[in-house]
ROPAKE-731734 format. One record per residue (C-alpha): residue number from 0; x, y, z; residue in one letter. Coordinates in pm, 1 decimal, always signed. Layout:
residues N
(NUM (X Y Z) a);
...
//
This chain:
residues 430
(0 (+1386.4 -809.8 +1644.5) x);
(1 (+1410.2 -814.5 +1282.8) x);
(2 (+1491.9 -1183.4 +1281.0) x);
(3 (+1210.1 -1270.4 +1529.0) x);
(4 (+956.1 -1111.3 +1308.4) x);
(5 (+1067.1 -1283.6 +982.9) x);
(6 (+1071.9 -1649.5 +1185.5) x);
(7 (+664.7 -1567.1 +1265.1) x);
(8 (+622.5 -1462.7 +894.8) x);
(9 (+806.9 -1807.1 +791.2) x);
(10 (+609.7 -1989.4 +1037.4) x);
(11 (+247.1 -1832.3 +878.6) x);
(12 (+329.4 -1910.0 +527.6) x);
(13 (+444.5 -2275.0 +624.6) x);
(14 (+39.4 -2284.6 +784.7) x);
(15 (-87.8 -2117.4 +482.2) x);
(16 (+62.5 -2362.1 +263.5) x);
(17 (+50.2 -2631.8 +505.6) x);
(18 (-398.1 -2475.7 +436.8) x);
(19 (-360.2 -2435.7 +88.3) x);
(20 (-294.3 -2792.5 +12.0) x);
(21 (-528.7 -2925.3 +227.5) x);
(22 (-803.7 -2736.9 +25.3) x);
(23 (-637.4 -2861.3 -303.4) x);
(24 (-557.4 -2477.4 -409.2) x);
(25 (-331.4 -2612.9 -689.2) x);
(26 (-451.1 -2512.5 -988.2) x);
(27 (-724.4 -2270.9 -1150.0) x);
(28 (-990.4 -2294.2 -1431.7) x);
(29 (-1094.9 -2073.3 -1694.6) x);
(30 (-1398.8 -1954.5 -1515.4) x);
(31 (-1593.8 -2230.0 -1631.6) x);
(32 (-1499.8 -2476.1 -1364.6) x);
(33 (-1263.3 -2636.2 -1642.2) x);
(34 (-898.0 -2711.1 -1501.0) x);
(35 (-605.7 -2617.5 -1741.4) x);
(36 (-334.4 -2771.2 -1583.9) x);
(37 (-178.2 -2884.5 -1934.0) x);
(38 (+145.9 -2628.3 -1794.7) x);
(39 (+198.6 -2864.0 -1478.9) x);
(40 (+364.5 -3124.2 -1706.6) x);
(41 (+635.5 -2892.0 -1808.2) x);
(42 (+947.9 -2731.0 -1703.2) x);
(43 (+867.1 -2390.1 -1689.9) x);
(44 (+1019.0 -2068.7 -1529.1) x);
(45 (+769.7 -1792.9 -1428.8) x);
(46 (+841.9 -1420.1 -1368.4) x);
(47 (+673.5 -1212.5 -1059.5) x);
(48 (+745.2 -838.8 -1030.0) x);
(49 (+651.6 -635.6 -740.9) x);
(50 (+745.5 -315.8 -591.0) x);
(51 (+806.3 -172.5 -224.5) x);
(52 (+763.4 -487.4 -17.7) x);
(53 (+507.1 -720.1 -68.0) x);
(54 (+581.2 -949.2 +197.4) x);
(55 (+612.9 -1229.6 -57.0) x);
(56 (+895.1 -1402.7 +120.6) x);
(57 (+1134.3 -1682.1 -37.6) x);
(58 (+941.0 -1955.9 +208.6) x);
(59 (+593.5 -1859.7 +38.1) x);
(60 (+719.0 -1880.0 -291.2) x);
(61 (+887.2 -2210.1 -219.0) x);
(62 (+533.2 -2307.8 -94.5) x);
(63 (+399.7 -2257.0 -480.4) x);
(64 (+702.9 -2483.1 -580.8) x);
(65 (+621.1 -2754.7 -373.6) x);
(66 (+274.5 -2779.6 -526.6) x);
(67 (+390.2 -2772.2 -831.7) x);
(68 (+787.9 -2843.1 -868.7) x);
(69 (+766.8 -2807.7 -1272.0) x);
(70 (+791.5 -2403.8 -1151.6) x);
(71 (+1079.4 -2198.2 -1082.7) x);
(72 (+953.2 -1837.3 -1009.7) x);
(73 (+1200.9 -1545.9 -1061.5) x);
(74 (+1091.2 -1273.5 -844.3) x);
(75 (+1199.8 -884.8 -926.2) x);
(76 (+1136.3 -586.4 -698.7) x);
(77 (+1100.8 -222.5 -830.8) x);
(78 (+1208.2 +52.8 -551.1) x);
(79 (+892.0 +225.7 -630.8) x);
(80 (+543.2 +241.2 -765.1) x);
(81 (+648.6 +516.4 -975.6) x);
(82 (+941.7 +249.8 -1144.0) x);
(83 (+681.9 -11.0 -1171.9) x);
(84 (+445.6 +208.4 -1378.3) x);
(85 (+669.9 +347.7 -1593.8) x);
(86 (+811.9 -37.3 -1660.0) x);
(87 (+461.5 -182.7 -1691.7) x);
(88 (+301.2 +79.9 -1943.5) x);
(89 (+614.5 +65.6 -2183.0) x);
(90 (+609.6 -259.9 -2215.8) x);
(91 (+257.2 -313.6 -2214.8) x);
(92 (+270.5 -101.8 -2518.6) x);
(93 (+574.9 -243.5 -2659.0) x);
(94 (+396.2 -578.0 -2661.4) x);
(95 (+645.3 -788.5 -2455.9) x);
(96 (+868.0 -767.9 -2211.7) x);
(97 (+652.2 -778.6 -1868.9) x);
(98 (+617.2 -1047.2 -1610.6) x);
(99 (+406.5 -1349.3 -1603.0) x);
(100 (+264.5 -1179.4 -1309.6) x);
(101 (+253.8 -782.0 -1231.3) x);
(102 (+156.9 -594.6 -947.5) x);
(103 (-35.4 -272.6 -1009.3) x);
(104 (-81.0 +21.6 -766.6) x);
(105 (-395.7 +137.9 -710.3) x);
(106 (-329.6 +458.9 -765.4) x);
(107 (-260.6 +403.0 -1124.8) x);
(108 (-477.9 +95.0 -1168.0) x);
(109 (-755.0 +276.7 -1290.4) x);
(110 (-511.3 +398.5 -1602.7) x);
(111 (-418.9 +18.8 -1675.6) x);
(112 (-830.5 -64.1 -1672.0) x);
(113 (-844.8 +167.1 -2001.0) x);
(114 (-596.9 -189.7 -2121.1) x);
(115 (-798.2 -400.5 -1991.1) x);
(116 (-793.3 -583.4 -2320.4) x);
(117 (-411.9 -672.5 -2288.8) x);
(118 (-471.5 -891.0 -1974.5) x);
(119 (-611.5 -1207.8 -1858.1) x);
(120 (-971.3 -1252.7 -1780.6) x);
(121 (-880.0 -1398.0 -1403.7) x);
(122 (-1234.5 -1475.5 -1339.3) x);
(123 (-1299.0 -1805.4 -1170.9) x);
(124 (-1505.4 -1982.0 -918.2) x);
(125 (-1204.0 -2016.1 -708.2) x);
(126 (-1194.1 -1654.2 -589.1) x);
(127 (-1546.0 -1555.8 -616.8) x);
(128 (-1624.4 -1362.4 -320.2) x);
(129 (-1262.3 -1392.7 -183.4) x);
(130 (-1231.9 -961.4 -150.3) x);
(131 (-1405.5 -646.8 -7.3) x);
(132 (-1654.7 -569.1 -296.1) x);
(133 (-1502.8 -284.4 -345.0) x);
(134 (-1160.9 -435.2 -436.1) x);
(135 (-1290.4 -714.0 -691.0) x);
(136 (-1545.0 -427.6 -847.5) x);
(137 (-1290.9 -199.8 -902.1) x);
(138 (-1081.6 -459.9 -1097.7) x);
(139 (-1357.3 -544.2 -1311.2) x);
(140 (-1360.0 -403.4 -1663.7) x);
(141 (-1704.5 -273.4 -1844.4) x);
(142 (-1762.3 -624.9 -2036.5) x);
(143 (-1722.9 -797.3 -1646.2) x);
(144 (-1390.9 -929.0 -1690.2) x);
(145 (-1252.0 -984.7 -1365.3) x);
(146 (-868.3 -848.4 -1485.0) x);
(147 (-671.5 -867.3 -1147.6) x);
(148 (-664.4 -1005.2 -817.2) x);
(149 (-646.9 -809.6 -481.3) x);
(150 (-380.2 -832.8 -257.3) x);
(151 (-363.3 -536.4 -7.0) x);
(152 (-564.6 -257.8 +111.6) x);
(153 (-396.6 +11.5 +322.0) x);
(154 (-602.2 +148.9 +632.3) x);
(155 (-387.6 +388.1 +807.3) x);
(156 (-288.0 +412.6 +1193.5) x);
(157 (+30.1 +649.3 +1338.0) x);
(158 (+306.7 +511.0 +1390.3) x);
(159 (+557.6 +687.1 +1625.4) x);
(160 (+836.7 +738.5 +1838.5) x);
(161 (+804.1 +678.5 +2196.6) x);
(162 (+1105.3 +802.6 +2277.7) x);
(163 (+1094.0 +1137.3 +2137.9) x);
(164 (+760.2 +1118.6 +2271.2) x);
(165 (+872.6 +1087.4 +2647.3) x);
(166 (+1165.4 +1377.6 +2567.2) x);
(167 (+920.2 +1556.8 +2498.4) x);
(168 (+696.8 +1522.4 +2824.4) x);
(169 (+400.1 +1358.8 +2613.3) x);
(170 (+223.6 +1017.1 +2696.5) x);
(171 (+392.1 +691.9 +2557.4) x);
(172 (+130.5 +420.9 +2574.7) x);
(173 (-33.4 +316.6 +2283.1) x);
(174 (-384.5 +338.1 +2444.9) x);
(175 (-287.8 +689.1 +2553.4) x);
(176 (-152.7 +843.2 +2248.9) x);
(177 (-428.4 +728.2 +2069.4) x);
(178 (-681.4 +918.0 +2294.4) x);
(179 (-413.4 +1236.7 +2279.5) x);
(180 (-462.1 +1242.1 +1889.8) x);
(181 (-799.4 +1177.5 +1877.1) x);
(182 (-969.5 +1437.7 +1643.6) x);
(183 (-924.6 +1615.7 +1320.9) x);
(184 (-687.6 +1717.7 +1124.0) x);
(185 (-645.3 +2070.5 +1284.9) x);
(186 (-573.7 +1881.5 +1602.3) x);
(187 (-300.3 +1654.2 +1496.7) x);
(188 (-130.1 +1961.1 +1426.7) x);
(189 (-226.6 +2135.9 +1734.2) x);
(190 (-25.9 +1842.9 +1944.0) x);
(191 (+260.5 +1871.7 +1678.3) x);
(192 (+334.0 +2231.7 +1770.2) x);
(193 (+353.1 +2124.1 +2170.6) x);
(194 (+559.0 +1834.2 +2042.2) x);
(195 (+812.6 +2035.8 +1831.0) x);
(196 (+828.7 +2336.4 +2121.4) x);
(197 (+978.8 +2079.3 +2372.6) x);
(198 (+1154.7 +1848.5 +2073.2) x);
(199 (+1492.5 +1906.1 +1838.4) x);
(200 (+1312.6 +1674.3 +1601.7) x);
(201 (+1011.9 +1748.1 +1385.2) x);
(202 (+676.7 +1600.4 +1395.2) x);
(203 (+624.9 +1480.6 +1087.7) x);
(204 (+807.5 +1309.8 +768.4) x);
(205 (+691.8 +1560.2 +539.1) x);
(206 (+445.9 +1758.9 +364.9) x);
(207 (+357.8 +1508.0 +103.6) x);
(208 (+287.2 +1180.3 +342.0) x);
(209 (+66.4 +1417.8 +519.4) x);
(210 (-111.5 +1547.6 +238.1) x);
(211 (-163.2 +1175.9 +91.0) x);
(212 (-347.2 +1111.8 +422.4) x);
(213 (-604.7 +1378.9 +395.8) x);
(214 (-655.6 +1362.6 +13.1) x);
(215 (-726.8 +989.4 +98.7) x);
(216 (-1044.5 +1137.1 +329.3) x);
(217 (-1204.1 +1312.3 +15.5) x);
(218 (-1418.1 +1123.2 -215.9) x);
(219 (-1440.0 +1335.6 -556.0) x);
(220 (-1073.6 +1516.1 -527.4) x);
(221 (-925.0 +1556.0 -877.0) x);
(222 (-1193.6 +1384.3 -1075.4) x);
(223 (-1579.9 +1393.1 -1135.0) x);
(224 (-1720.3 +1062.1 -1159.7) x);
(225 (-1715.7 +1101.7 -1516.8) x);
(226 (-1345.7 +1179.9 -1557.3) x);
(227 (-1393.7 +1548.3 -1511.9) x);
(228 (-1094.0 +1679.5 -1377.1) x);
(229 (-1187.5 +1921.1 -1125.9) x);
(230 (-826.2 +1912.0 -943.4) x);
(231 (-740.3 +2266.4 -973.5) x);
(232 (-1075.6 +2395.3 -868.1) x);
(233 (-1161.8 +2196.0 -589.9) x);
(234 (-1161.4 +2428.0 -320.5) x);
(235 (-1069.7 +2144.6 -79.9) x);
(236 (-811.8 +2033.0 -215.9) x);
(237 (-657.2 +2364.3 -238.7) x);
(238 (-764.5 +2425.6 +148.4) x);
(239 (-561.8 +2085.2 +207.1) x);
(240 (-254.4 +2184.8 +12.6) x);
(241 (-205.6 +2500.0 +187.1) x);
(242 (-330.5 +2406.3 +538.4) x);
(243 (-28.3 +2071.0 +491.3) x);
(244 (+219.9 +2344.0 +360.3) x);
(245 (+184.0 +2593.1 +666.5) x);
(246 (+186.4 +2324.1 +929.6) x);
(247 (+512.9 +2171.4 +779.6) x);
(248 (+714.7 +2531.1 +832.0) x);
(249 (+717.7 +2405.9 +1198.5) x);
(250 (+649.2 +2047.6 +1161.2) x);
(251 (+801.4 +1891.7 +920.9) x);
(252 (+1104.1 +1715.5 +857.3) x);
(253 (+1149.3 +1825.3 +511.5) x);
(254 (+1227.1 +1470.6 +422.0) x);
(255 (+1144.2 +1351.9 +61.2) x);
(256 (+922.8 +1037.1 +84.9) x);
(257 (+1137.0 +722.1 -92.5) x);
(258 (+1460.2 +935.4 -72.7) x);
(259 (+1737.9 +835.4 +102.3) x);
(260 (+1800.6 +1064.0 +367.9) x);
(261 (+1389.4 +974.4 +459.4) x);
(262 (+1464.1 +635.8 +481.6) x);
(263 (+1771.7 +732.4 +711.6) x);
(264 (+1516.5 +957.9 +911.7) x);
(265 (+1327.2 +679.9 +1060.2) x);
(266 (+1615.1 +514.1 +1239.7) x);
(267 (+1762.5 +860.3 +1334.2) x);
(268 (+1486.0 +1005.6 +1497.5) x);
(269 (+1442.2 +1296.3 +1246.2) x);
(270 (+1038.7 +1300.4 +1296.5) x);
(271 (+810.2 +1186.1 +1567.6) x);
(272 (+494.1 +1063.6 +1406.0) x);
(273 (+446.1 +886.3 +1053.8) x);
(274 (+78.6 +838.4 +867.7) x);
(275 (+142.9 +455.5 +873.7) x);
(276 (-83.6 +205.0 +616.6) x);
(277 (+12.8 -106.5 +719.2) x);
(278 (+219.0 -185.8 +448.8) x);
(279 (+454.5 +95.9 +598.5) x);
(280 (+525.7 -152.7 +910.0) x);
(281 (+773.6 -348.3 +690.6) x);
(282 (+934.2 -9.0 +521.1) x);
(283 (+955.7 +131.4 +915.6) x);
(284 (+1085.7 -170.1 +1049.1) x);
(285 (+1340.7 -224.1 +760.9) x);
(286 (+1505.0 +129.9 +760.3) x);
(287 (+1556.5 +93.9 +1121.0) x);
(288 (+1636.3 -224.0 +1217.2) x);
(289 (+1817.8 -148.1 +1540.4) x);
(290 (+1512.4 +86.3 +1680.5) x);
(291 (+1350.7 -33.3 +1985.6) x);
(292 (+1124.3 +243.1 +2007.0) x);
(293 (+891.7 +252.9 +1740.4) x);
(294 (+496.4 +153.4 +1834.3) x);
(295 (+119.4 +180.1 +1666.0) x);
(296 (-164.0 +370.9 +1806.6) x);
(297 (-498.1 +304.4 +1685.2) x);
(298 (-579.9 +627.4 +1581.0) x);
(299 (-600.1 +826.7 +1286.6) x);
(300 (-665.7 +1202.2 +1235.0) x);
(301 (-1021.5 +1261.7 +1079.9) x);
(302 (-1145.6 +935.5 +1200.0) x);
(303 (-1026.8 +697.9 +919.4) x);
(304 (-844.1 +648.5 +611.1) x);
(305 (-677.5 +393.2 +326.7) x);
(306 (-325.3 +508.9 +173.4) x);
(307 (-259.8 +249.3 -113.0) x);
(308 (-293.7 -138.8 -193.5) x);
(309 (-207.7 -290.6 -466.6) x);
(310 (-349.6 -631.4 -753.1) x);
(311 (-143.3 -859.7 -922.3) x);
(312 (-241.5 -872.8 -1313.4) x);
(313 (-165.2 -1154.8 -1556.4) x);
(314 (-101.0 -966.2 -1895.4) x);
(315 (-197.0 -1121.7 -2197.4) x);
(316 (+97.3 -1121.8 -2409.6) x);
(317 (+251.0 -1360.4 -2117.0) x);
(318 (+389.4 -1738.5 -2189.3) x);
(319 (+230.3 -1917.2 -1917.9) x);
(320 (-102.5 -1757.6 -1856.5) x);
(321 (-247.1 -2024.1 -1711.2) x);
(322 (-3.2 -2119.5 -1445.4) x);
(323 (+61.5 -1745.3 -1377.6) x);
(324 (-263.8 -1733.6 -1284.5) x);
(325 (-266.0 -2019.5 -1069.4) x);
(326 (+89.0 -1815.9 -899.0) x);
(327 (-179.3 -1457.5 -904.9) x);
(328 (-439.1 -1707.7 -705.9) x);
(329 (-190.2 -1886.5 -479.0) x);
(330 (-53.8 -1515.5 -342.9) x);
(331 (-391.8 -1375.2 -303.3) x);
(332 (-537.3 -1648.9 -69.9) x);
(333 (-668.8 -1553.3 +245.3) x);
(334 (-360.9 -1782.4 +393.0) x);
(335 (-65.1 -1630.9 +165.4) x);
(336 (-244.4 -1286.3 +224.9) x);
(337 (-205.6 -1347.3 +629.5) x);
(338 (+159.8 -1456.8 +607.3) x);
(339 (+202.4 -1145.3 +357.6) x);
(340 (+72.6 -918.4 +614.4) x);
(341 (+291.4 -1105.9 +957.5) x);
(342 (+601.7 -1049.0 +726.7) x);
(343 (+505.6 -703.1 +577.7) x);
(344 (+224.6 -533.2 +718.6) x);
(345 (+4.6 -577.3 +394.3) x);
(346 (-323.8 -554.2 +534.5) x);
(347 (-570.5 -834.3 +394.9) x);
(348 (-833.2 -746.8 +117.6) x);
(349 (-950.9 -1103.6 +148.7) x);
(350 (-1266.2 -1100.7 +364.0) x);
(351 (-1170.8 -1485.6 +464.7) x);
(352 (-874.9 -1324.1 +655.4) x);
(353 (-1102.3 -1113.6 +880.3) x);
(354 (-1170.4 -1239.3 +1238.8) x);
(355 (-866.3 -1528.0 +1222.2) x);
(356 (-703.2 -1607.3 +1478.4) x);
(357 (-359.9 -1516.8 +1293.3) x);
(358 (-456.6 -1202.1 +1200.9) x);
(359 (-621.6 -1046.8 +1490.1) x);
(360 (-419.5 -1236.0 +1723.0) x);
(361 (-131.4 -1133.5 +1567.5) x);
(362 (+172.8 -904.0 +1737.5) x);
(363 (+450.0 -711.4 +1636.7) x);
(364 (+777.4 -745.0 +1798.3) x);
(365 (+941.1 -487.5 +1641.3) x);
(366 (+678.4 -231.4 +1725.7) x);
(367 (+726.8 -324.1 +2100.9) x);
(368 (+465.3 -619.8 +2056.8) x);
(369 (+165.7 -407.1 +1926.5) x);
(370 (-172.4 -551.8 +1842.2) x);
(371 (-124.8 -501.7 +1491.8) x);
(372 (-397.2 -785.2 +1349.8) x);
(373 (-675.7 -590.8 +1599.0) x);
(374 (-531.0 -220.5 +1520.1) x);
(375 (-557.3 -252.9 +1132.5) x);
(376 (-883.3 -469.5 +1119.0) x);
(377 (-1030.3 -156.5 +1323.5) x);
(378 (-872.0 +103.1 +1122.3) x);
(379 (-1016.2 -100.6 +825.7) x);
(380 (-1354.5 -34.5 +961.2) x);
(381 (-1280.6 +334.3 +1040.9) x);
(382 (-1282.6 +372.0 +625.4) x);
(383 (-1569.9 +570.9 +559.4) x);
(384 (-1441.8 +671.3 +220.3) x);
(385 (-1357.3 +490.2 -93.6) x);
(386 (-1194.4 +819.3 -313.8) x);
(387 (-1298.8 +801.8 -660.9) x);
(388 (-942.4 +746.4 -887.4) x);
(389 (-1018.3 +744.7 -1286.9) x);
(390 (-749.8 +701.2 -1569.4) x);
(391 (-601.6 +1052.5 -1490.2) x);
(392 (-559.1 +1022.0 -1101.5) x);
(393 (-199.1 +898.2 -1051.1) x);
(394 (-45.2 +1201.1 -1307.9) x);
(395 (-262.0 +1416.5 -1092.2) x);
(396 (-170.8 +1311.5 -759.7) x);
(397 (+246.6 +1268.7 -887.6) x);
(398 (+210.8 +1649.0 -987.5) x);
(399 (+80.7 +1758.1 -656.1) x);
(400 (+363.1 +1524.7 -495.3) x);
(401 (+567.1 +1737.2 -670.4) x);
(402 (+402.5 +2056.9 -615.1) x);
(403 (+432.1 +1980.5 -213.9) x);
(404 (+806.3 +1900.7 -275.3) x);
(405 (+900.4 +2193.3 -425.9) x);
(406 (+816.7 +2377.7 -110.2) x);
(407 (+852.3 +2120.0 +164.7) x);
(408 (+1135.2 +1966.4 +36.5) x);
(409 (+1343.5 +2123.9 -180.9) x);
(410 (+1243.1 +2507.2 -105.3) x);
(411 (+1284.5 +2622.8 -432.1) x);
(412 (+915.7 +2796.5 -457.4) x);
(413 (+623.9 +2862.1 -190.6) x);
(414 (+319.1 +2759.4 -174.4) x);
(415 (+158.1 +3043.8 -433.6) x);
(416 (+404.3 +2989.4 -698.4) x);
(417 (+421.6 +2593.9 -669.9) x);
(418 (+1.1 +2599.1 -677.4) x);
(419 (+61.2 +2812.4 -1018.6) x);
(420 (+321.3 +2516.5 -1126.0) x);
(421 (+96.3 +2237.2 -1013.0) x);
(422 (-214.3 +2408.4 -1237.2) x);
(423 (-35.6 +2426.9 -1548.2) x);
(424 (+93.9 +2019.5 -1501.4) x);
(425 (-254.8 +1966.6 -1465.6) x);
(426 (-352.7 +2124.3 -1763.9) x);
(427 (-66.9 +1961.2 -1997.3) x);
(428 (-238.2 +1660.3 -1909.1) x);
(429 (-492.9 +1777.7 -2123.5) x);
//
């Protein structure tokens, strides 16, 4: 199955190239509708670096190449947001050292915007009006300096396990597990306790994935919109951590998102259900390989939600600015966004994607031939909440991860004493 998915992916990005040439996508401007192709007519190697899996397959690189064979891209992959930040604010303040081209999270994007200085006005007539507004406004600095292009957003469906599904006497079709989990929050966990009283395995991954969904639902959680932390005494947020924490004493797999033994737990049936972005397709379907049983329902508790998605910045103190911006505009077409999302699940933030045949025609063996094009475009639209994330979000959010952890994972404190730990990592933040 794995192999059948990749030869659709391959066969995408040889149309989006096969598109991208056709339109004479093969070089950018400086925003003023003046080429600067001087780099074409050297040798030159450029540097990518990514995290998780972007879906930016060897066959859409080698599309970039062909349009312009002076480029050789080296292509590095943290394991982790987390790695990539760390990597991208040292250097950034070491003054070398990054990437030609760098993805950002968007959970810590709005910490690089404070930087915004350090990297590449990307503006251009090219990509005007290529993303949600949403997406391009958010990566546009305070003097309007467009500073980095959108790849993904993340709208979230469940993934799960039909055959722990059907051990447990509960419906297996798509259609009808979406209609059982229809509801609130509250509810999800209501079918999780019939699940885990007629299951050996637990309903969920753990307490952290399900928190992330919920926080995703609230618009002011950890910050006013003038970068007023109000984390620690937002009520709902507080309701949300201990709510998550009681449900996983009897739901949860205890499993430590990015660890190993989570990774393991998708292809060894440790947990039923997963919050699934669809960027998670790829990390589901390359843990467990040999699993026939994983599908999508097109559903999500509390009606909608978006976990993630990511930019790719050009930072200033680069080599090759120009033709890594060209490589920043090539992978954030429409086309290279569709192929992306066939290979990986990275939904589209490109509205030029949206009602394409390729996307919302678009199946995924591995998930037992789901609709995944029409399941994520609808979950897209089920977003009813963009949640406010200033420069102080991600620290916030990685201590709560933490917090959750401690309890959930590790069971070194409850839920009182890690709340108590969680404040005072809040407040060192200053």
């Amino acid at each position: 199955m794995r192999n059948s998915r990749r030869t659709a992916a391959v066969a995408i990005a040889g149309a989006a190239v096969f598109a991208l040439v056709a339109t004479g996508c093969q070089s950018t401007d400086n925003g003023a509708g003046t080429p600067n192709n001087d780099w074409e007519n050297e040798e030159i190697t450029l540097t990518l670096a990514t995290f998780n899996n972007f879906g930016y397959t060897d066959e859409l690189l080698d599309g970039f190449t062909k349009l312009h064979p002076n480029v050789t891209i080296e292509h590095t992959i943290a394991a982790t947001s987390n790695d990539a930040r760390t990597n991208y604010f040292t250097k950034l303040g070491a003054g070398s050292g990054l990437a030609d081209v760098e993805a950002v999270e968007i959970d810590w994007f709005a910490e690089l915007m404070q930087y915004s200085d350090k990297l590449v006005d990307l503006t251009s007539d090219n990509v005007k009006d290529r993303w949600v507004s949403w997406k391009s406004e958010a990566a546009t600095d305070a003097d309007g300096r467009l500073i980095a292009y959108g790849t993904d957003i993340g709208p979230e469906a469940i993934c799960y396990r039909s055959d722990l599904f059907a051990a447990a006497g509960l419906p297996t079709d798509r259609e009808e597990v979406a209609a059982l989990l229809e509801g609130d929050w509250a509810h999800y966990f209501e079918v999780g306790q019939d699940f885990v009283a007629n299951s050996d395995a637990a309903w969920f991954d753990s307490a952290g994935a399900t928190y992330q969904g919920q926080i995703n639902q609230v618009k002011n959680a950890y910050e006013e919109n003038d970068g007023t932390v109000i984390a620690t005494t937002n009520a709902e947020v507080e309701d949300i951590y201990n709510s998550t924490l009681e449900a996983s004493k009897t739901l949860s797999a205890h499993l430590g998102q990015w660890s190993p033994d989570w990774n393991a737990g998708m292809a060894a049936g440790a947990f039923a259900t997963m919050l699934c972005p669809g960027w998670m397709l790829g990390v589901i379907s390359g843990n467990s390989p040999d699993v026939t049983t994983w599908d999508v329902a097109n559903v999500f508790p509390g009606g909608g939600g978006n976990w993630g998605g990511s930019y790719l910045t050009v930072p200033a103190q680069g080599a090759h600015p120009e033709a890594a911006t060209a490589l920043a505009d090539y992978l954030t077409s429409p086309e290279s966004q569709i192929a992306a999302f066939v290979e990986a699940g990275t939904f589209p933030s490109q509205v030029a994607a949206y009602g394409t045949p390729e996307l919302n025609d678009y199946t995924n063996e591995f998930f037992n031939n789901a609709p995944v094009g029409t399941i994520f475009t609808d979950r897209a639209n089920a977003v009813s909440v963009a949640p406010f994330k200033a420069a102080k979000y991600f620290p916030i959010n990685d201590a709560m991860m933490n917090a959750l952890s401690r309890v959930d994972v590790d069971g070194t404190d409850d839920a009182a004493s890690s709340w108590d730990k969680f404040v005072a990592d809040v407040e060192a933040l200053g």
